[in-house]
C-alpha positions, 0 to 999 in steps of 0.5 A: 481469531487467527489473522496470520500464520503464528508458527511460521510467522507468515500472512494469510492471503485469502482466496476466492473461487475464481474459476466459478465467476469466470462464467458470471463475472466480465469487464463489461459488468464491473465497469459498468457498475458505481464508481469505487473499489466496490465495484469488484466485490465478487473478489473482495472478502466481504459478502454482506453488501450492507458492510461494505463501508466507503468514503469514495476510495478507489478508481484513483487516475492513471496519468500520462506524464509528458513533461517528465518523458520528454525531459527523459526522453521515454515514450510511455511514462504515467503516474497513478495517483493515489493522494486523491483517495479519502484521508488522502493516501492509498491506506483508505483501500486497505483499511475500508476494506479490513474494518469492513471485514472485520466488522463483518465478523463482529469486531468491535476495537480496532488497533493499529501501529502505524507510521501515520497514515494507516492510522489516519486511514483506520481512524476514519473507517472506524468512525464510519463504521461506529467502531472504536481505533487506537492508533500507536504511532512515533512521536516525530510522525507528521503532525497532519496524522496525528490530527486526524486521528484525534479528530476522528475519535480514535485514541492516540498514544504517541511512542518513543522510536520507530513504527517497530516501537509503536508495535511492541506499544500496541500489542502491550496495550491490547493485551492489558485491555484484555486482562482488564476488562476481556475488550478485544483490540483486533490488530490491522497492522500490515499484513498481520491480517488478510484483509488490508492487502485485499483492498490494496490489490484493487490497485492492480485491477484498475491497472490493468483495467486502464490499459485495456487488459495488457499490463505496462512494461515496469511498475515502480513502486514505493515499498515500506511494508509492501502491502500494495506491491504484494496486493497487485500480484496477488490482483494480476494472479487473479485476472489471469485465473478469470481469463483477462490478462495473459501471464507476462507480467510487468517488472516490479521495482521495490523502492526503499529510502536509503536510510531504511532499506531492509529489502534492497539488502535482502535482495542484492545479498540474493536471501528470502528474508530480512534482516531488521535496519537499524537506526531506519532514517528519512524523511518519507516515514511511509518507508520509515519501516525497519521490519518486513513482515511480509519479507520473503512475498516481496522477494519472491515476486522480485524474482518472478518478474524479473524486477529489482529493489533499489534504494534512493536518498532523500536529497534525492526524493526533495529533488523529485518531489520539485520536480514532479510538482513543477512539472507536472502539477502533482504534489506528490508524498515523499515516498511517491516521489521516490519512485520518479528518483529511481525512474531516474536511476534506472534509465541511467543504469539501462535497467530500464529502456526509454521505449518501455510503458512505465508506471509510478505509483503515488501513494499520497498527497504532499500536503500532509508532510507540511506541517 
């Protein structure tokens, strides 16, 4: 089964007939029906309504931050949160959608290498689903991830190093399995398949849903392996296609740790690819990702929409963490914090006006950094 481009080292992005729904498919009917991502089946991969697997993901808040736009003197400052998600991050729209998919196809074995959360995320899909995950992760990952997925019945192999380290592990494995027994172990890993950023792009559509068909100025975003970025560009490509937004599209900011930022490198030295980070640090080990498979993606919309990458520190990311919770009563993860430190950064660099709509995305729950 081919999952992404070998020869070029590319993703795959799959591709729907969207001039043909034009006529059938409208706003109206998709709010109209259940709650959750499924609702925008029509341009999700998986056609077979009986395999589409939920744990009630999707249709996470958009919320208005007032405190911290007065405090910053903004007038149109909001946060979607995705801790509200099951597993608690925004890793169960991809991963629900991906097993599902794959699942359709007939997969049966699941493997991921992940810095904690996707491999949460997959551990309980596959559970859903009846399937088998293994899930290769640092050993230093939050422990609240190692749990889970020991929990669900997924099997954990911790490994010495870097979410890169745990890759090499996995593949490893995967093709021993192979060679011993002929078990297929389907790799999730981000963007080496097409289906995870398909159930992140939902994202996008319930953006712009929210805003009633017109996008925010600025959405900042907190971009380890970029699977959510390139997932609502993809989405608001699609929404123009279908005739609901127009083609202005917000300005997209790429925000990485300053101890790992392979993005905010590449595009300050203005290259399409990256160059692996060595000795990748910090404490929000969602962004703890040396190697970007989905490099020149990334750039690329940077540069379409005239956005920015920038890196923040993680004395920086506690302090907005504080803040936010303080202020306003989310308890953001750490790499959803980081996008308030760089909201910060950028109205001091005038990069971005007090009088623009900007949107933060959290990807999940603090809680799970606790322990």
């Amino acid at each position: 089964m081919q999952s992404y481009c070998q020869p070029c080292s590319s993703p795959l992005l799959a591709r729907y007939d969207v001039n043909q729904l034009r006529s059938t498919l409208t706003p109206k009917t998709v709010k109209s029906r259940l709650p959750g991502l499924w609702r925008w089946a029509e341009l999700l991969p998986v056609r077979d309504p009986t395999q589409r697997l939920t744990l009630g993901e999707g249709d996470t808040p958009i919320l208005p931050v007032s405190h911290l736009a007065t405090v910053l003197q903004m007038k149109q400052l909001y946060i979607k949160d995705e801790s509200s998600n099951p597993t608690a991050t925004f890793k169960a729209r991809g991963l629900a959608v991906a097993v599902a998919r794959a699942g359709e196809l007939g997969v049966k074995n699941f493997v991921i290498p992940t810095a904690g959360n996707a491999g949460g995320a997959l551990a309980a899909y596959a559970a859903r689903a009846g399937k088998q995950a293994y899930v290769f992760m640092p050993k230093d990952a939050p422990l609240m991830n190692q749990y889970e997925v020991e929990a669900t019945g997924a099997k954990l192999t911790l490994v010495d190093g870097l979410i890169s380290d745990a890759a090499h592990a996995a593949k490893n494995e995967a093709a021993n399995a192979c060679t011993a027994s002929g078990e297929h172990w389907f790799d999730v890993s981000t963007l080496r398949e097409p289906y995870r950023l398909e159930g992140k792009k939902t994202m996008g559509f319930e953006i712009a849903e929210y805003f009633e068909w017109n996008l925010p100025e600025v959405i900042i975003y907190p971009t380890g392996g970029g699977t959510g970025l390139v997932g609502m560009w993809k989405a608001f490509d699609e929404l123009e296609q279908l005739g609901w937004i127009g083609c202005k599209r917000p300005r997209m900011v790429c925000v990485q740790a300053l101890g790992c930022a392979p993005i905010v490198k590449a595009f300050q030295k203005g290259l399409r690819r990256t160059e692996t980070w060595v000795n990748a640090q910090t404490i929000a080990s969602g962004l703890r990702v040396p190697t970007v498979f989905a490099d020149r993606l990334i750039l690329d919309l940077l540069q379409s929409s005239q956005g920015i990458a920038i890196s923040v520190s993680d004395e920086e990311i506690l302090a907005a963490q504080k803040y936010i919770v303080s202020m306003e009563g989310i308890f953001a993860a750490p790499e959803g914090a980081a996008t308030f430190a760089a909201l910060q950064r950028l109205l001091k660099m005038q990069w971005i006006s007090p009088d623009a709509c900007v949107l933060l995305l959290n990807t999940g729950s603090g809680l799970k950094y606790l322990m």
